[in-house]
C-alpha positions as CSV (number, residue, x, y, z in Angstrom):
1,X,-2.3,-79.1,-64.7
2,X,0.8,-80.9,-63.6
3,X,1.4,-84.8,-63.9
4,X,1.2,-86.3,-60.5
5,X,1.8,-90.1,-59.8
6,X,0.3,-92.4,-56.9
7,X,2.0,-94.8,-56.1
8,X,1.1,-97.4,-53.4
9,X,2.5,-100.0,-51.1
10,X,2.8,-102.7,-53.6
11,X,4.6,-101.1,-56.1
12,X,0.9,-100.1,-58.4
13,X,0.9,-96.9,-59.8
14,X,-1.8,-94.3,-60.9
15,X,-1.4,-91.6,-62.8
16,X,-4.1,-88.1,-63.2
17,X,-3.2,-84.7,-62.8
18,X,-3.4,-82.0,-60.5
19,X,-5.7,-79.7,-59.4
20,X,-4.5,-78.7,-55.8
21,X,-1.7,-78.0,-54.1
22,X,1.6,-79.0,-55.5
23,X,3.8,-81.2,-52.9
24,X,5.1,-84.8,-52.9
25,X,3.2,-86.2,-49.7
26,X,2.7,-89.9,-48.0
27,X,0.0,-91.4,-46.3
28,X,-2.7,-94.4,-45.5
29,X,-4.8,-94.6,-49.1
30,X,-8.8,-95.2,-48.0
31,X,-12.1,-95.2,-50.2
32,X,-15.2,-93.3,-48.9
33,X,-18.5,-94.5,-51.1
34,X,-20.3,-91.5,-50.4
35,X,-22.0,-89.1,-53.0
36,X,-21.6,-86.1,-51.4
37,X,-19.8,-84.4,-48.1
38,X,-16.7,-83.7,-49.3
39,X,-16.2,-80.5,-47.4
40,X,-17.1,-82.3,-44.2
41,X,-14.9,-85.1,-45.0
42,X,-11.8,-83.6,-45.7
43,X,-12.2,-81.8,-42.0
44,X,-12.9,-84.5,-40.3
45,X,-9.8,-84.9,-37.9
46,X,-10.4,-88.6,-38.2
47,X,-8.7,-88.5,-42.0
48,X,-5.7,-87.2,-40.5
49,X,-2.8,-89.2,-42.1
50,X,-4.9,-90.2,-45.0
51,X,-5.4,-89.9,-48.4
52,X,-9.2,-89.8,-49.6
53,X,-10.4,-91.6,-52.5
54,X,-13.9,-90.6,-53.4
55,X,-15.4,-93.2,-55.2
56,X,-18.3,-91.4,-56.6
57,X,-16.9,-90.0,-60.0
58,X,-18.0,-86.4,-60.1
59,X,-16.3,-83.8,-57.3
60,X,-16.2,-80.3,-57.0
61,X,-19.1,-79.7,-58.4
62,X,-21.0,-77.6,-55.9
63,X,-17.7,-75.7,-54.5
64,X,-16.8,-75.0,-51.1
65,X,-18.6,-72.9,-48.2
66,X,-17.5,-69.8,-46.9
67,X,-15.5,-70.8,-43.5
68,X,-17.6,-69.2,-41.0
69,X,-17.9,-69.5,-37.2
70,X,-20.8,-69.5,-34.9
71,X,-21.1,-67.3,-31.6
72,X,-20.2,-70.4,-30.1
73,X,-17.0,-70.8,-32.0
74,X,-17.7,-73.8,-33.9
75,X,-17.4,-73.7,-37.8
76,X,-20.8,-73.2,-39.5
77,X,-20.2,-75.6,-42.6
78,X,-17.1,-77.8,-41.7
79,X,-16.7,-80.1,-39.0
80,X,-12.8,-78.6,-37.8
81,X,-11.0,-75.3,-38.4
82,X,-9.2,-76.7,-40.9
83,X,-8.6,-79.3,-43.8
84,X,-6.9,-82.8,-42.1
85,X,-6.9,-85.5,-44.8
86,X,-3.5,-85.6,-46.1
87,X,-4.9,-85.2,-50.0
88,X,-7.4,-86.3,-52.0
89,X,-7.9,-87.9,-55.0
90,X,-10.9,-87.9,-57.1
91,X,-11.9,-89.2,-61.0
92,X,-13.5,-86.2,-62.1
93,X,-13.1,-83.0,-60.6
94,X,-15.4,-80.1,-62.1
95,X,-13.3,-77.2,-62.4
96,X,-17.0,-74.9,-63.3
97,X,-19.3,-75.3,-59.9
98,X,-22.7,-74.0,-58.9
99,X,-24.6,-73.8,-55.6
100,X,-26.0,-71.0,-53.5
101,X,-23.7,-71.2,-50.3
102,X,-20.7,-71.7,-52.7
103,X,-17.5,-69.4,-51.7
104,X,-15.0,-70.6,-53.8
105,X,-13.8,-73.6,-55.7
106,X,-12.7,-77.0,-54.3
107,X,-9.2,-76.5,-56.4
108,X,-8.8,-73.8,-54.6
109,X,-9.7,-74.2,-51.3
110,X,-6.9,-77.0,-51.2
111,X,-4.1,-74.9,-52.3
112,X,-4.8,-71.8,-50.1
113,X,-4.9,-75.4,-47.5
114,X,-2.0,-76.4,-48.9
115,X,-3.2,-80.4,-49.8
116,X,-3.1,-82.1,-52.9
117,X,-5.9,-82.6,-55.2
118,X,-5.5,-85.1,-57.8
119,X,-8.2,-85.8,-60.7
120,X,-8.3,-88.4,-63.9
121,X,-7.5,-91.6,-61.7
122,X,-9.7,-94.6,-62.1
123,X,-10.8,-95.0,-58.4
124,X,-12.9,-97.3,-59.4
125,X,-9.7,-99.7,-60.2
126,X,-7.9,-98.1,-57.5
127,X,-10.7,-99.3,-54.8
128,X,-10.9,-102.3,-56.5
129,X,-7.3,-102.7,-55.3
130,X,-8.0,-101.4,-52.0
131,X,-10.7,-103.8,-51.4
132,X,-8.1,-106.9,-52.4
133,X,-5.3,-105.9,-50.9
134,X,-7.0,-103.7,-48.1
135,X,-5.9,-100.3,-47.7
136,X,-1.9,-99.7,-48.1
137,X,0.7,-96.8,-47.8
138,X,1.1,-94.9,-50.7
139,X,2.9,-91.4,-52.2
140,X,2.2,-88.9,-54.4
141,X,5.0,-87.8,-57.0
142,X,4.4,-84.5,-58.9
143,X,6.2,-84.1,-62.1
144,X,9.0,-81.3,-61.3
145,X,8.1,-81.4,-57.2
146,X,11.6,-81.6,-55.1
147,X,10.1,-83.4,-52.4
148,X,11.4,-82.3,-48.6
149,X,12.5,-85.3,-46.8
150,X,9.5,-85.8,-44.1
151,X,7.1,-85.5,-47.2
152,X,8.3,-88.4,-48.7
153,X,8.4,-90.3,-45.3
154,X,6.4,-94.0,-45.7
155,X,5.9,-94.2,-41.7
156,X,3.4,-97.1,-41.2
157,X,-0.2,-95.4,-40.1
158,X,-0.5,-97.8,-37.5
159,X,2.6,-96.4,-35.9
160,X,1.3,-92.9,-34.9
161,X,-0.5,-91.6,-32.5
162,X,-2.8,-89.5,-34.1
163,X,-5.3,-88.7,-31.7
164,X,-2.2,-87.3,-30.1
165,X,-2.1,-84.7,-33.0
166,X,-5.3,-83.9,-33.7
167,X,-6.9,-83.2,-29.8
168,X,-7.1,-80.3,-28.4
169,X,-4.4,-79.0,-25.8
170,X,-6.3,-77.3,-23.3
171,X,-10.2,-77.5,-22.1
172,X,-12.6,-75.7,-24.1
173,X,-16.4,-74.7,-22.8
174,X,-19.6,-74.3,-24.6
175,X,-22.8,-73.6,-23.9
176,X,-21.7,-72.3,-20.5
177,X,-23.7,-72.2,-17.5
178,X,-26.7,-74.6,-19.5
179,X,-27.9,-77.2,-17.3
180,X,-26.4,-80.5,-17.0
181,X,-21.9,-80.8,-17.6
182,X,-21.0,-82.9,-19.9
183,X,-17.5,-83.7,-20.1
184,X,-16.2,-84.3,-24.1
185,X,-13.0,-86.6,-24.8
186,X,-11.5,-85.1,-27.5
187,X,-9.6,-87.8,-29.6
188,X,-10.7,-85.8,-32.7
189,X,-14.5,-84.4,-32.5
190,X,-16.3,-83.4,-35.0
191,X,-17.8,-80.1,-34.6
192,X,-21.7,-81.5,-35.2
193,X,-21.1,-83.8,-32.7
194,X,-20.7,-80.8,-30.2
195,X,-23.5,-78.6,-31.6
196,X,-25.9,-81.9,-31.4
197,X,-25.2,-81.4,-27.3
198,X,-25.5,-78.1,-27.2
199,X,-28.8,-78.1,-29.3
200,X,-29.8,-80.6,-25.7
201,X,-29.5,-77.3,-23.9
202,X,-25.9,-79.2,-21.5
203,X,-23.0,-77.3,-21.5
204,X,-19.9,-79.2,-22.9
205,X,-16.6,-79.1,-21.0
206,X,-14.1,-80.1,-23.8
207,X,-10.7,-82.0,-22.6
208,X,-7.9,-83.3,-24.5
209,X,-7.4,-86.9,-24.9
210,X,-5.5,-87.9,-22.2
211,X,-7.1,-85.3,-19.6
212,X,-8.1,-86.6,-16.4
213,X,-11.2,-86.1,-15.7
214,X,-12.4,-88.0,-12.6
215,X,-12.2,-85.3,-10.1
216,X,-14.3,-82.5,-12.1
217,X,-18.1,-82.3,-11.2
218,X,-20.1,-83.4,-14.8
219,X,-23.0,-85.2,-14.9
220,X,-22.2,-87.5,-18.1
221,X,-19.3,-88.3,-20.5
222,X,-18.6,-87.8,-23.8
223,X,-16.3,-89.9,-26.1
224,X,-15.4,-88.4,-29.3
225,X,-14.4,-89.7,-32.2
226,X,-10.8,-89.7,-34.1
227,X,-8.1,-91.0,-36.1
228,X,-5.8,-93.6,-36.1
229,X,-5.0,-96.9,-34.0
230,X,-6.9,-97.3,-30.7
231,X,-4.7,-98.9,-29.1
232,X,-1.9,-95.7,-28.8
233,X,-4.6,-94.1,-26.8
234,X,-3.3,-95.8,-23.5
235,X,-3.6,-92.9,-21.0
236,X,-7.4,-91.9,-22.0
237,X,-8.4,-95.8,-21.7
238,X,-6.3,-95.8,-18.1
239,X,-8.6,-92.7,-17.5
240,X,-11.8,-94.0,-18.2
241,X,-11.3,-97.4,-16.6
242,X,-10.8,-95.4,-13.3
243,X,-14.0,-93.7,-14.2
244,X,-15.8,-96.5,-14.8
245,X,-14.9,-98.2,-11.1
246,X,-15.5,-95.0,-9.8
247,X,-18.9,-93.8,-11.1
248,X,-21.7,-95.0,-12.9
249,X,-22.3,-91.7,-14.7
250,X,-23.9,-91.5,-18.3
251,X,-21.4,-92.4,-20.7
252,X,-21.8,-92.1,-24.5
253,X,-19.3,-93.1,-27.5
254,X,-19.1,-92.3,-30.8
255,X,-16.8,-94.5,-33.3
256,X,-13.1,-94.1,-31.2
257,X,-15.0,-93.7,-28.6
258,X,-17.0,-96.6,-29.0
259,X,-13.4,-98.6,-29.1
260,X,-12.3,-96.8,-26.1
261,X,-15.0,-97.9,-23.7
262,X,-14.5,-101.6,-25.4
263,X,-11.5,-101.5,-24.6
264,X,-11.8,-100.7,-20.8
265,X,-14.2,-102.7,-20.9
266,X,-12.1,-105.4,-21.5
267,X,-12.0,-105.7,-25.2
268,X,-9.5,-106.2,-28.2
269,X,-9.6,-104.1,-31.6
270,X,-8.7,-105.1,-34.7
271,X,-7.7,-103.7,-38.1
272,X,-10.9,-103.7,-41.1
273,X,-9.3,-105.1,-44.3
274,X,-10.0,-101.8,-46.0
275,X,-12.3,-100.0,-43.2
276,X,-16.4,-98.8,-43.4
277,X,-16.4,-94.7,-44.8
278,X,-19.5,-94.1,-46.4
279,X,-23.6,-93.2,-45.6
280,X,-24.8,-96.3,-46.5
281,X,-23.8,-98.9,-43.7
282,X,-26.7,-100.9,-42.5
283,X,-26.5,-101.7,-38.8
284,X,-29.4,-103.9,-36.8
285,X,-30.0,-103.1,-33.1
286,X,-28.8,-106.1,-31.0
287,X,-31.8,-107.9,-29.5
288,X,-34.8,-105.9,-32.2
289,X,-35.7,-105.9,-36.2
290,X,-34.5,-102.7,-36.4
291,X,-32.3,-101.7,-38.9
292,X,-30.4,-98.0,-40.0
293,X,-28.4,-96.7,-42.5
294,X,-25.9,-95.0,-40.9
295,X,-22.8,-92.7,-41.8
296,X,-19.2,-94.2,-40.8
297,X,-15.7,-93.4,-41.0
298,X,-13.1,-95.8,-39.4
299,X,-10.9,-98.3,-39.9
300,X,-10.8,-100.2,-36.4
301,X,-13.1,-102.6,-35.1
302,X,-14.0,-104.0,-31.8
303,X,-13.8,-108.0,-31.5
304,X,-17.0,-108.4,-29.5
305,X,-16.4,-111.8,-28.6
306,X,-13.8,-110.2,-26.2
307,X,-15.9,-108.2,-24.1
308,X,-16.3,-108.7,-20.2
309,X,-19.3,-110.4,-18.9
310,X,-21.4,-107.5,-18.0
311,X,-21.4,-105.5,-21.7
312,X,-23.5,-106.7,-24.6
313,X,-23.2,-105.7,-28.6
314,X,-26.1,-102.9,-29.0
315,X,-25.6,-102.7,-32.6
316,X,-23.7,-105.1,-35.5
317,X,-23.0,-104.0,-39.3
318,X,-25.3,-106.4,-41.5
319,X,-22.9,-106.2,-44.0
320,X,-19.7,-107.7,-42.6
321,X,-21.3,-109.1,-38.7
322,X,-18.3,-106.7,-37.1
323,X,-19.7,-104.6,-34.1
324,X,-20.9,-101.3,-34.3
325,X,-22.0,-100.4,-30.4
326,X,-21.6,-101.7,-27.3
327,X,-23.5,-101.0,-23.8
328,X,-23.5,-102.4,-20.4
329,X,-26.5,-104.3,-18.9
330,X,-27.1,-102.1,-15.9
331,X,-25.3,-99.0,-15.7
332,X,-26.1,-96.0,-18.6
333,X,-22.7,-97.2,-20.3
334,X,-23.1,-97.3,-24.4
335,X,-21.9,-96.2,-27.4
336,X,-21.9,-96.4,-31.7
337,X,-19.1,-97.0,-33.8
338,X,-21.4,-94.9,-36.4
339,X,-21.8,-91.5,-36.6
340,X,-25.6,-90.3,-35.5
341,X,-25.0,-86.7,-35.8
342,X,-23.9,-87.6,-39.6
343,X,-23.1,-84.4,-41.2
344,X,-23.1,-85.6,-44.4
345,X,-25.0,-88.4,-43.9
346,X,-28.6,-89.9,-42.9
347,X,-29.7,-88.8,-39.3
348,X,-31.5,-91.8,-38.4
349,X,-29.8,-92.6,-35.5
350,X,-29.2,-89.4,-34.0
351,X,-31.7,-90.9,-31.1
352,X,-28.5,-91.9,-29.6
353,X,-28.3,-88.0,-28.3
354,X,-31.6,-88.3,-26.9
355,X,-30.9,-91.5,-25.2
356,X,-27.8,-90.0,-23.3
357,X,-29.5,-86.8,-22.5
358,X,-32.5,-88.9,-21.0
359,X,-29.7,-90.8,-18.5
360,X,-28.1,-87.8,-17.2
């Protein structure tokens, strides 16, 4: 396998080996703590730009799914139609895998993908860093590799818009002629999010980030989650803030979309020193003694202290206090930064569904 190199912001560098697809790339370096969900996780739009560091030592050992679609055209076992984390780097990758829906290897999955894989790091050394520093820029060199110039390119994360890049460009239905319309922002959805509406028996209108919406007849809305900076997402918050003096339709958030109705609700976001990905993040529901574990993957926060006078916190993290859902004291306005559909993950919120079915 060939030599590749990380190296990040600050000059450390990492060395392991190859076991993807060869090309010198940039991108944001994050940690995800979870044990397992690697194939969901590296199609998860919202690790667009990013490099993936599993911190659970052994990957690759079950292989990869066969990449199927369902009659209603979303993927079977991923959550995209493709692979959007930028690579990802892992300290043990099993090469030998075993498990009854396996299709092929995780090697090889990323280099018919075309995205690095890189294995014998200590990401336990390299999250340590993370977690000090907080996540950082960072490049990997193969040994050999002439790198093209836009693969080399250290563009701060926080400068693109990459809900932009990863939302559909024209609306999609599902489910069509069900029930109740719901109307989906796509600012990067995950395909379980969809099927967990569909499974509601509501059809799903799904509209690009930016769409307006405010004329179509729907009976609730949808905001999806996605990558990147919240604050590039301008025109959908300019959207829903017209919605939201103009209705007072269900709406329902999930993770960007949780920061999207903040933020027309008034709100500020702000960067986590090194973000929440994992299954484990405990979050208490504002006002009860009830606690979940929930699955999470972002790296923006809302600063609930800046929130108008009519929205409340619903739900906080009991690890760090930061918010994780808000909702508005008398119109059906709410939303997690978790996931509830979590696919990987613990389902123990995925109530939330219920609750905005129930409101439409």
């Amino acid at each position: 396998m060939k030599e590749v190199t990380l190296v990040l912001d600050d000059g450390t560098q990492f060395h392991g080996q190859s076991f993807g697809y060869e090309k010198n790339v940039a991108g944001e370096v994050v940690f995800n703590t979870a044990m397992m969900g690697y194939p969901e996780s590296l199609t998860d739009p919202s690790y667009a730009g990013q490099m993936l560091v599993t911190t659970f030592p052994l990957v690759g050992n079950y292989g990869v799914p066969k990449f199927s679609f369902e009659k209603n055209g979303l993927p079977t076992f991923m959550e995209s139609d493709r692979i959007y984390a930028t690579a990802l780097i892992v300290s043990d990758y099993s090469e030998q895998y075993s498990h009854w829906n396996a299709n092929e290897s995780l090697g090889d999955w990323l280099k018919r993908e075309q995205v690095p894989g890189v294995t014998g790091i200590d990401t336990r050394q390299l999250t340590k860093v993370l977690r000090e520093h907080g996540v950082m820029m960072g490049r990997l060199v193969f040994e050999g590799v002439e790198a093209e110039p836009q693969q080399t390119e250290q563009a701060n994360y926080g400068d693109v818009n990459w809900v932009e890049r990863v939302s559909c460009k024209d609306v999609v239905r599902y489910n069509e002629g069900a029930g109740k319309k719901v109307v989906l922002v796509d600012c990067g959805v995950k395909a379980n999010i969809i099927r967990c509406l569909i499974n509601r028996g509501v059809e799903v209108i799904r509209v690009p980030w930016n769409y307006d919406y405010t004329d179509m007849q729907f009976d609730g809305l949808f905001l999806a989650n996605g990558p990147g900076d919240p604050d590039k997402c301008v025109d959908a918050v300019e959207v829903l803030k017209k919605q939201l003096s103009a209705s007072r339709k269900p709406i329902c958030g999930i993770c960007m979309g949780n920061q999207l109705l903040a933020k027309a609700a008034g709100a500020t976001i702000y960067k986590l020193k090194y973000g929440h990905r994992s299954h484990n993040q405990p979050v208490r529901e504002v006002g009860t003694n009830r606690c979940y574990v929930t699955s999470q993957n972002h790296g923006y926060a809302v600063d609930a202290s800046t929130l108008g006078k009519d929205w409340r916190e619903l739900f906080v993290n009991m690890n760090d206090g930061s918010n994780e859902g808000i909702r508005h004291q008398t119109n059906p306005w709410f939303s997690s930064q978790f996931h509830p559909e979590a696919c990987s993950g613990p389902v123990d919120t995925e109530f939330m569904f219920d609750r905005f079915i129930e409101a439409l």
